[in-house]
C-alpha positions as a printed Julia matrix, in Angstrom:
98×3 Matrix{Float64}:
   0.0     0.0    0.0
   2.89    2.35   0.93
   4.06    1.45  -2.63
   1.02    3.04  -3.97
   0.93    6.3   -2.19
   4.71    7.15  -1.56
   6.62    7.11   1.44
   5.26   10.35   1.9
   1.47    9.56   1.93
  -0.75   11.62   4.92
  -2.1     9.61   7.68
  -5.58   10.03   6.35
  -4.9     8.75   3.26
  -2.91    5.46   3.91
  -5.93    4.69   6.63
  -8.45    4.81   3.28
  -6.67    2.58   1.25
  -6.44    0.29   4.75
 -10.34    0.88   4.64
 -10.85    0.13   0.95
  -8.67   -3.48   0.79
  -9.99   -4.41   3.91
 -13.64   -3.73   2.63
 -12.76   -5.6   -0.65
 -11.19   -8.61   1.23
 -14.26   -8.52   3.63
 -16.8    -8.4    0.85
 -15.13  -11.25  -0.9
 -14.85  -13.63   2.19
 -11.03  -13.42   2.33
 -11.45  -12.71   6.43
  -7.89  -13.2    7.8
  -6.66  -10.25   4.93
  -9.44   -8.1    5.85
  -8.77   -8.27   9.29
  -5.01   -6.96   8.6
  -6.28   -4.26   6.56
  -8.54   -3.43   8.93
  -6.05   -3.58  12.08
  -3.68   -1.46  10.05
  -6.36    1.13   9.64
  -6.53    1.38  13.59
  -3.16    1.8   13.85
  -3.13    4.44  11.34
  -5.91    6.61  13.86
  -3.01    7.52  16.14
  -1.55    9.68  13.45
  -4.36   11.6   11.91
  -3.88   15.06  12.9
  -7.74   15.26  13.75
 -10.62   13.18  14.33
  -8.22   10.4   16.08
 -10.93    9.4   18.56
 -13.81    9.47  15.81
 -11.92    7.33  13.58
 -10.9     4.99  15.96
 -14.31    4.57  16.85
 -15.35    3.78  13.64
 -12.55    1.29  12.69
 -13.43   -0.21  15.8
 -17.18   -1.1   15.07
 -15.99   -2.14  11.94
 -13.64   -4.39  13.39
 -16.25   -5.53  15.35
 -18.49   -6.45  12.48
 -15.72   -8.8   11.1
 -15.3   -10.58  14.1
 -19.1   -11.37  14.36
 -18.92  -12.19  10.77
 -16.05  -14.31  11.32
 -18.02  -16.28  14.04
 -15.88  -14.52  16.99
 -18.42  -12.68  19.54
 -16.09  -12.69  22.27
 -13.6   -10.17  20.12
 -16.66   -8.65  18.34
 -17.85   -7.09  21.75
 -14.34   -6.17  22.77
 -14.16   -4.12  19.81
 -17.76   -2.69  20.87
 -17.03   -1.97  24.53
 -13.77    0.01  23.49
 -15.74    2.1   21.07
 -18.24    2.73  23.46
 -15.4     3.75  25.77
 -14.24    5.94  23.65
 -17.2     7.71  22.84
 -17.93    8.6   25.73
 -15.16   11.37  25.31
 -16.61   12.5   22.14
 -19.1    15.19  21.76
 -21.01   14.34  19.27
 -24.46   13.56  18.86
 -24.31   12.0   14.88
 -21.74    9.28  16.25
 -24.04    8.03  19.21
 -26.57    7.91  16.68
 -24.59    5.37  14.68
């Protein structure tokens, strides 16, 4: 992926292309890959200059979704309690709604 955008790729952008061929690999069944897309993508939130705890909430319920589909509740609802954790130090009333 880093091949594709340059060593000198934002944050933001290298966390979309996580997002993208982890939603390809998820939509074709290939789990395991999506899974390291998507864990990448988490990764990635800790560098975004803003948003961090927004985006890690939503690569977190995403995670979360993969582990249910992957016939794993015990991680899915890790990956739920931590994003409820989370926002609970955001202020914003579109991402409860979510």
């Amino acid at each position: 992926i880093a091949k594709v955008l340059g060593t000198s790729a934002r944050p933001e952008n290298l966390m979309r292309l996580e997002l993208a061929y982890g939603s390809t690999y998820h939509a074709s069944s290939k789990f395991e890959l999506a899974l390291r897309h998507y864990l990448t993508a988490l990764q990635l939130c800790d560098s975004l200059p803003q948003l961090r705890l927004v985006s890690k909430i939503r690569r977190l319920d995403t995670l979360a979704g993969l582990y249910l589909t992957m016939q794993n509740p015990e991680k899915s609802l890790m990956m739920t309690d931590e994003a409820l954790g989370l926002s609970a130090q955001v202020d914003s009333p579109r991402l409860i709604a979510s």
